[in-house]
C-alpha positions as a printed Julia matrix, in Angstrom:
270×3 Matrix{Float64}:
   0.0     0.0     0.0
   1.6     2.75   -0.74
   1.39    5.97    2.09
   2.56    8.94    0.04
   0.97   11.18   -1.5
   1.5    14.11   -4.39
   0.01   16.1    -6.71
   0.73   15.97  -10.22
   0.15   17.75  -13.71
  -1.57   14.31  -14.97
  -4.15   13.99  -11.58
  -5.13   17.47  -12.26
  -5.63   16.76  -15.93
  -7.82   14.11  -14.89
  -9.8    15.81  -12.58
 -10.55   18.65  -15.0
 -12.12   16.32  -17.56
 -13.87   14.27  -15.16
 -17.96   14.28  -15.33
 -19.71   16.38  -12.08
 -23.03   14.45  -11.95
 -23.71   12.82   -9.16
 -25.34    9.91   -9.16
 -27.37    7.31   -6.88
 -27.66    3.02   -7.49
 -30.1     1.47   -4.98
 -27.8     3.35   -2.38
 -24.86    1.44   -3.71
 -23.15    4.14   -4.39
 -22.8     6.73   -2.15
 -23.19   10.07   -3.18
 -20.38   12.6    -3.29
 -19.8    16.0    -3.65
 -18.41   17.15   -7.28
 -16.13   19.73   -6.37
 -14.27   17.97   -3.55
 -10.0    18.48   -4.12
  -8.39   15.2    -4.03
  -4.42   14.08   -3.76
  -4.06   11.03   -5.81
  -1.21    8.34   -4.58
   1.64    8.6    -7.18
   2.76    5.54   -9.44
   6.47    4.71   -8.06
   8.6     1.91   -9.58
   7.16   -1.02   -6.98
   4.09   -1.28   -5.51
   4.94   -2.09   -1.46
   3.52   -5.46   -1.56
   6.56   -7.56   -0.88
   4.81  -10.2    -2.95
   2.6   -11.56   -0.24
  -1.54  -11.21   -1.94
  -2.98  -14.4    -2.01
  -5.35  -13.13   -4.88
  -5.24  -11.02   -7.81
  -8.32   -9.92   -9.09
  -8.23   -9.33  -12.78
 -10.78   -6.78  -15.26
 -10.34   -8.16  -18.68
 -12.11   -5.82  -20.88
  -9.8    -2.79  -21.65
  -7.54   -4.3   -19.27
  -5.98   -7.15  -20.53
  -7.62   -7.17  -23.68
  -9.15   -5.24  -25.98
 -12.18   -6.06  -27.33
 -14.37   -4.61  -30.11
 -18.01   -5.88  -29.12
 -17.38   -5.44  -25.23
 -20.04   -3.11  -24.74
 -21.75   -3.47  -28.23
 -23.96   -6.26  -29.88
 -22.69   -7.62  -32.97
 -23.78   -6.55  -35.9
 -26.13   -8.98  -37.5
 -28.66   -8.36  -34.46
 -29.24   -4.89  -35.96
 -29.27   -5.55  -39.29
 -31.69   -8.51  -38.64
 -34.43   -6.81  -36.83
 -34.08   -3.53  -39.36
 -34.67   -5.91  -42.09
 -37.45   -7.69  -40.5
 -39.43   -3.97  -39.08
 -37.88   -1.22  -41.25
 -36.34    0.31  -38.21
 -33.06    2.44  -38.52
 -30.3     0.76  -36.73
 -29.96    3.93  -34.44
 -33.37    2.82  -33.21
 -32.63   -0.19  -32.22
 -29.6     0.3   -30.73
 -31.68    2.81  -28.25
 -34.16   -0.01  -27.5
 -31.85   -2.52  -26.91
 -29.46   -0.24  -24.58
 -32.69    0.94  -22.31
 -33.03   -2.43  -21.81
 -29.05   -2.76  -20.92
 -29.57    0.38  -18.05
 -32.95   -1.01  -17.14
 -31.44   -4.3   -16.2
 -28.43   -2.69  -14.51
 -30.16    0.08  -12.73
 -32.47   -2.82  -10.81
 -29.26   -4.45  -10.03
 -29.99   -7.68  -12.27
 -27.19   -9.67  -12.85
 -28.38  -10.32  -16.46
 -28.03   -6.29  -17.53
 -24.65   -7.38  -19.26
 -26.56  -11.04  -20.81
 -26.17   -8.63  -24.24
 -28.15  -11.9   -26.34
 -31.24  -12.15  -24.02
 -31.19   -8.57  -24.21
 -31.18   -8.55  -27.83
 -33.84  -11.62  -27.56
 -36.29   -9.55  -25.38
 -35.64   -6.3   -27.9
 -36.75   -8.68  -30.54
 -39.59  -10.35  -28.8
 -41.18   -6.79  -28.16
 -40.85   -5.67  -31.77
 -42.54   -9.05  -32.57
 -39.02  -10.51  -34.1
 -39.0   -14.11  -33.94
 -35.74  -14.78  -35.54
 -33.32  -16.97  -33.9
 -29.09  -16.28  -34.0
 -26.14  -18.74  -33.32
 -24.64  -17.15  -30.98
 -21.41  -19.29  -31.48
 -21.4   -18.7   -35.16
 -21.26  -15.04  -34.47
 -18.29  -14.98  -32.33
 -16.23  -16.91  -34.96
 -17.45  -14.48  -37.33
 -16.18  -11.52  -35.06
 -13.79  -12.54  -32.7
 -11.07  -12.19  -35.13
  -7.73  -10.42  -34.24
  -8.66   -7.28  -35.97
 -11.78   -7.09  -32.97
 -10.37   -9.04  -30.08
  -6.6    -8.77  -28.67
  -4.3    -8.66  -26.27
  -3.04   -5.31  -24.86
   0.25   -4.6   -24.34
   1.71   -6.45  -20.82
  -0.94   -8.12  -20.42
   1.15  -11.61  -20.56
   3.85  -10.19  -18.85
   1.84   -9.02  -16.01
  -0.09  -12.77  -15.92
   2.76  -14.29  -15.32
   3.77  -12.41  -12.46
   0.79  -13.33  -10.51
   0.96  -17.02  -12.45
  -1.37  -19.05  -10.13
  -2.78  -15.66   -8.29
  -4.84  -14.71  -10.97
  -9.13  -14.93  -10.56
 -10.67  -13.19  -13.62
 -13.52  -10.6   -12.72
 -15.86   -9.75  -15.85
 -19.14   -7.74  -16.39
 -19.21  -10.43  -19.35
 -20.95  -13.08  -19.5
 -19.22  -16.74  -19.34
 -20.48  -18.06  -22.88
 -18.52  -14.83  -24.28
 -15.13  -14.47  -21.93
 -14.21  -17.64  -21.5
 -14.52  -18.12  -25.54
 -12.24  -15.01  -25.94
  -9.61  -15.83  -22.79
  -9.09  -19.49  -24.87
  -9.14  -17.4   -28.26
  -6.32  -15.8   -26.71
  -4.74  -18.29  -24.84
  -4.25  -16.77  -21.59
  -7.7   -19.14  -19.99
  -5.01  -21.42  -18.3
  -3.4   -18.23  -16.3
  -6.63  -18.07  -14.1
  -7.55  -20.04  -11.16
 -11.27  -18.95  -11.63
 -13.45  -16.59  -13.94
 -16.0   -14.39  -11.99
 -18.96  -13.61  -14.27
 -21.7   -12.35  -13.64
 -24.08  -15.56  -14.53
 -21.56  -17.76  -12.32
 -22.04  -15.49   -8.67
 -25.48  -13.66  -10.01
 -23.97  -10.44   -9.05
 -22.49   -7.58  -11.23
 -19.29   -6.24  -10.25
 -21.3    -3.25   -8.94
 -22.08   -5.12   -5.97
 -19.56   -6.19   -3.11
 -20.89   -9.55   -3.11
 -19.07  -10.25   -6.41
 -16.08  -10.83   -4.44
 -17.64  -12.45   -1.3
 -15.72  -16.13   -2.68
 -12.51  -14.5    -1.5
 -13.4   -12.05    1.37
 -10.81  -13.5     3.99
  -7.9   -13.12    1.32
  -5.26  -10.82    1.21
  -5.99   -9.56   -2.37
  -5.68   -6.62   -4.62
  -8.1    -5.76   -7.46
  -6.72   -4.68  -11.42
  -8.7    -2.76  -13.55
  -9.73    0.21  -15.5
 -13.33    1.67  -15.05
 -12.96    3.58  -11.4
 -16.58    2.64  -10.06
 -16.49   -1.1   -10.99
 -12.49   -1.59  -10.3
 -11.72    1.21   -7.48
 -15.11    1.92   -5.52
 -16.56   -1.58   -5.45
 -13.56   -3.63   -4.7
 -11.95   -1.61   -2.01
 -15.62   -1.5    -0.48
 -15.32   -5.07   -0.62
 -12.14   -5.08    1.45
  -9.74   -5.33   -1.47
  -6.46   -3.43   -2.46
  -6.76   -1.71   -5.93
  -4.6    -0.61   -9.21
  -6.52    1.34  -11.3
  -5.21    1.51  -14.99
  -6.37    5.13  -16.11
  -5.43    4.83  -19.47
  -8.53    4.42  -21.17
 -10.61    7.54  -19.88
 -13.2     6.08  -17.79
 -12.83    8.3   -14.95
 -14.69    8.88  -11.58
 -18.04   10.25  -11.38
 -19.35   12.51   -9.31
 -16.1    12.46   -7.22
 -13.74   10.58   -4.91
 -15.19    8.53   -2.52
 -12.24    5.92   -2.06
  -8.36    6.39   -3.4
  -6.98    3.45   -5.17
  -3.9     1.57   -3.81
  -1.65    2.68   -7.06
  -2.6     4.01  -10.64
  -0.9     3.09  -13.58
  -1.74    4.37  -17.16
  -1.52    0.19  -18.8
  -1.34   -2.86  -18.06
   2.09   -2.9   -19.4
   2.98   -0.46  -16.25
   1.14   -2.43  -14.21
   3.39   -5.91  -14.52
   6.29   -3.26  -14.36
   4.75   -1.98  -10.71
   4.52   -5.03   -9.15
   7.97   -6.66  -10.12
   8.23   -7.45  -13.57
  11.63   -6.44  -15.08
């Protein structure tokens, strides 16, 4: 953990751009003030762990990989149901995310479930086509949409026989792209979403490994700073890819780091 702290021209930059709503989840998330002035903990060449976390708990998308359809349906959903009602795709993409924010903002597990979404979209527009879901993914998990980021190896085998996945994304698609990758056999378990019926908006998520020493790896600061220090855990948030705090700072992570790459090289890879 580290115990000093600085400003620096890169926290400020962040904290300029970040969004000032504030927002409320079924008193989840606690609601902070926008304006509040915050020291961030500075990256330093070795996180003070001296090795000893039992677990690492691992984001995937945008942290180890990247991944085209992460937060997107493919694309024959849309073109489907615009043939079948005349629709513009822009339409349907609106139905199909209210349904995504619906689900989430009830706390359902299934909000990220992106094919029953799309199923249920369809239903209501009286679509009865079916898809092959596994068909699709050959079809678009290619390496042009799904890779690995730079590090991400590297930092795996660091924390070789440490490592315990934690996705949003559902099992049926992860698990395809971790083998698709081959980094599956670096984790000791994948936490989905359909496997603990919790998001990783919710503490309980991590409730398998609550009396572990572990620290928590990701990018997006509410689902890989807030929720897993709440749960008790350690954190490294990768800033890298923008999404930044809302609202404001309710809990500091552990270290920050702007890539995964900088990650491995914080806690001990040469």
């Amino acid at each position: 953990m580290l115990d000093n702290f600085d400003r620096t021209d890169l926290v400020r930059n962040i904290m300029k751009r970040r969004a000032s709503a504030i927002f409320l989840d079924n008193g989840e998330r606690l609601i902070v003030k926008s304006d509040v002035d915050i020291d961030y903990p500075s990256t330093v060449d070795k996180l003070h762990i001296e090795d000893d976390f039992e677990i690492y708990t691992v984001d995937l998308d945008d942290t180890l990989f990247y991944n085209e359809y992460a937060m997107e349906v493919f694309p024959d959903y849309i073109a489907d149901i615009c043939s079948e009602t005349g629709m513009h795709p822009a339409a349907v993409k609106k139905m199909i995310y209210a349904e995504h924010y619906g689900r989430l903002s009830s706390g359902s597990y299934m909000a990220f479930d992106w094919e029953d979404i799309v199923y249920s979209t369809a239903r209501k527009l009286k679509v009865s086509k079916k898809w092959d879901l596994v068909k699709m993914q050959e079809k678009y998990y290619t390496t042009q949409n799904v890779f690995l980021l730079w590090g991400a190896t590297e930092f795996l085998k660091v924390i070789e026989g440490r490592a315990v996945a934690a996705t949003n994304g559902f099992s049926k698609y992860q698990i395809k792209i971790l083998s698709k990758l081959g980094i599956l056999n670096y984790f000791k378990q994948v936490l989905t979403p359909d496997r603990v019926l919790y998001t990783k908006g919710d503490v309980r998520f991590y409730s398998a490994y609550n009396n572990l020493k572990r620290i928590h790896i990701g990018d997006d600061y509410f689902f890989d700073v807030e929720i897993p220090a709440y749960s008790g855990s350690k954190t490294i948030w990768i800033y890298g890819s923008g999404k930044l705090p809302i609202g404001g700072f309710e809990i500091l992570p552990s270290a920050m780091v702007p890539d995964i790459h900088s990650a491995a090289k914080l806690i001990g890879y040469d």
